[in-house]
N, C-alpha and C positions, 0 to 999 in steps of 0.2 A: 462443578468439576468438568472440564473439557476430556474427549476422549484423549488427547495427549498423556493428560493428568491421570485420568483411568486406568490408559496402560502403563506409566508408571508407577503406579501403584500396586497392579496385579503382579508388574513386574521386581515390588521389593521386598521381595519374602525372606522370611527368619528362622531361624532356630523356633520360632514361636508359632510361625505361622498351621494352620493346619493343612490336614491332611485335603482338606478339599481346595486349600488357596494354593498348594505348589501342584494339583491335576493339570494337566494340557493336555494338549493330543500332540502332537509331530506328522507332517508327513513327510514322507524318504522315498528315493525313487530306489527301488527294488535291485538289489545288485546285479543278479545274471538281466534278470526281464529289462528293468527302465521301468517298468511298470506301477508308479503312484501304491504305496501305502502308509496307512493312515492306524496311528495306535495310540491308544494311551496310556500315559508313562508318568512319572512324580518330576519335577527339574528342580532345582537347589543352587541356590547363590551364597555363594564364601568368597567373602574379600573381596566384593563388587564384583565378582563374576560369575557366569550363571555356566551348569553344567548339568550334563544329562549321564547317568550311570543306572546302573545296576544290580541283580542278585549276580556273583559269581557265574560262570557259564557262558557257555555263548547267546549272543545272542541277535536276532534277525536285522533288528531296530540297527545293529553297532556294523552289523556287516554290507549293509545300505549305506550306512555315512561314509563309513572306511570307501567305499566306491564311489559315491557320488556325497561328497561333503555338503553339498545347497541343498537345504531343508525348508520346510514351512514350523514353525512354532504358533498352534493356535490356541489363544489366552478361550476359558469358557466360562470359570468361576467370579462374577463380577464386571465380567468384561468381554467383549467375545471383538477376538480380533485374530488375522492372521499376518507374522511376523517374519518377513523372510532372510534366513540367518546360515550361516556355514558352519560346519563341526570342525573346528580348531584340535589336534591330538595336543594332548597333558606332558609334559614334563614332568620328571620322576619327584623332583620336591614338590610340585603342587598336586599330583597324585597322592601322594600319602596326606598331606595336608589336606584335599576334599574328602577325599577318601574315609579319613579321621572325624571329620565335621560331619560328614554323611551317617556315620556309623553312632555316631552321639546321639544325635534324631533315631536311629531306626531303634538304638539300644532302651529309650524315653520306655517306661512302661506303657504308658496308652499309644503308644508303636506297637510296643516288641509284644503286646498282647495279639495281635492279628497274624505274626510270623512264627513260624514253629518254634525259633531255638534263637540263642543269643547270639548275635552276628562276628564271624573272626574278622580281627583287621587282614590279617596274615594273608588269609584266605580271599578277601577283598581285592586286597593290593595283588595279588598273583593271579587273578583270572578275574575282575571285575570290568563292564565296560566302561569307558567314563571318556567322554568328550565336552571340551568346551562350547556354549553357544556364542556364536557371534554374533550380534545384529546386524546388518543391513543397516540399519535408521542410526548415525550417529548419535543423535540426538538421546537417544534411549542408554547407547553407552557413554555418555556423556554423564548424563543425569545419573547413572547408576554410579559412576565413580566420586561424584560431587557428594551421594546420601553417603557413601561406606565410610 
């Protein structure tokens, strides 16, 4: 398998996929500072496209992108790579739509066992973060359109 091969691979996760295959890290340049950070976060692909969201809330990761949209995505599980991508905002049908697909995952019993309480869409959709990735590498959204 060529590293191309690899990261599409790392890169075409599922409903199935586990918990340690959709880990990454992100890094965000810091909204007030500029100043580089580095977290890690679960990402999720629905309908050949990849998104980064969250628990309801605010949160640090969404308000770095919200200011500086040009991210690093770095693959670690299988693959270690860093992937330079912009945070695309969602549209309200494909919001509810990831949103939906995200909450199916987190609702899966060998999810919802490590989270306190049974996830609301409602409550999702009305204060959740949720940005698109973009790649940089056509080639990656290329290929990702071709598997869905």
């Amino acid at each position: 398998m060529t590293a191309d091969d690899a990261v599409a691979h790392a890169l075409a996760i599922g409903p199935d996929s586990s918990p340690a295959e959709r880990t990454i890290d992100i890094t965000t340049l810091g909204a007030r500072t500029g100043i580089p950070r580095r977290i890690e976060i679960w990402f999720h692909r629905v309908d050949g496209r990849w998104y980064l969201t969250g628990m309801p809330g605010p949160r640090n990761w969404y308000a770095n992108l919200r200011a500086h949209p040009r991210f690093i995505v770095h693959l670690k599980h299988g693959v270690t790579a860093d992937l330079p991508a912009t945070a695309k905002p969602v549209d309200e049908p494909a919001r509810r739509r990831v949103i939906t697909a995200v909450l199916d995952l987190q609702n899966r019993p060998e999810i919802a066992a490590r989270v306190s309480r049974r996830q609301n869409l409602d409550d999702w959709l009305a204060r959740s973060p949720l940005v698109e990735i973009v790649f940089d590498d056509e080639q990656l959204r290329t290929a990702s359109s071709a598997r869905s």
